[in-house]
C-alpha positions in Angstrom: -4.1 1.3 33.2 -0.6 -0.8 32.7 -2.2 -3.3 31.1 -4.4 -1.3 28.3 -1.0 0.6 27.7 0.9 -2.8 26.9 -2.0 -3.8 24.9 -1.6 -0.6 23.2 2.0 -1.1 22.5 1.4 -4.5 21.7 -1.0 -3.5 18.9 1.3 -1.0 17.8 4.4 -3.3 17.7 2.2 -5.4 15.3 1.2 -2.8 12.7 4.7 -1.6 12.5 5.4 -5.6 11.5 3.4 -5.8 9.1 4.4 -2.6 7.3 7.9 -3.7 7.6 7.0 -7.0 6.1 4.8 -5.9 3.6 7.7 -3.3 2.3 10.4 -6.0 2.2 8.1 -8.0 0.3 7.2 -5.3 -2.3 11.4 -4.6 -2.3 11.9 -8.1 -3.3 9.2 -7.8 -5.7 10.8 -4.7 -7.4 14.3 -5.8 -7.5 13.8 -9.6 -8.6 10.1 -9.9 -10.1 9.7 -6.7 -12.0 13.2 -6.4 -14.1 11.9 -9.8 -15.5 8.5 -8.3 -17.1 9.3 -6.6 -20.8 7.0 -3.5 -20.0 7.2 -0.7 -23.5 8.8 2.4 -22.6 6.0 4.4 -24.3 4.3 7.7 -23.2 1.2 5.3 -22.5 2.7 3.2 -19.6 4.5 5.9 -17.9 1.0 7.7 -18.0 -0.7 4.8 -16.6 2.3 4.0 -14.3 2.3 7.9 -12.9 -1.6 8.6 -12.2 -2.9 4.8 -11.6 -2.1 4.6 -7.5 -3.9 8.2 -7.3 -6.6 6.9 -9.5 -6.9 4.0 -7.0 -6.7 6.0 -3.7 -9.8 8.3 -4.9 -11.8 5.4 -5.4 -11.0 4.1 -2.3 -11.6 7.3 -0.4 -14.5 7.9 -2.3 -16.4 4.5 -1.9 -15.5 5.0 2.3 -17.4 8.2 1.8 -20.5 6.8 0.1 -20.5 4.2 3.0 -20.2 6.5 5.6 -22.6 8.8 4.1 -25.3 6.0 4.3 
């Protein structure tokens, strides 16, 4: 049981890695990368901007449902 618990721990250590470095690397994107992009302030971006990552999520969930389902 010790060892399956530093497995555990092991794979837990990993997935709280690879958030970290996929958030610093999507700060750094932010703050360098996206000041640099001449993006229209107009009602159609912020729109876009505002609904796209739930858009994307209820795809997502959606299409694991339809897979599941089969």
């Amino acid at each position: 049981m010790n060892g399956n618990c530093r497995t555990c721990m092991q794979n837990q250590l990993g997935f709280v890695l690879k958030v970290f470095l996929l958030s610093a690397g999507l700060s750094v994107l932010i703050k360098y990368v996206l000041p640099n992009l001449s993006i229209p302030a107009t009602a159609t971006n912020a729109l876009i901007i505002v609904f796209l990552p739930t858009l994307i999520m209820a795809s997502v969930l959606l299409w694991r449902i339809a897979t599941t389902a089969k």
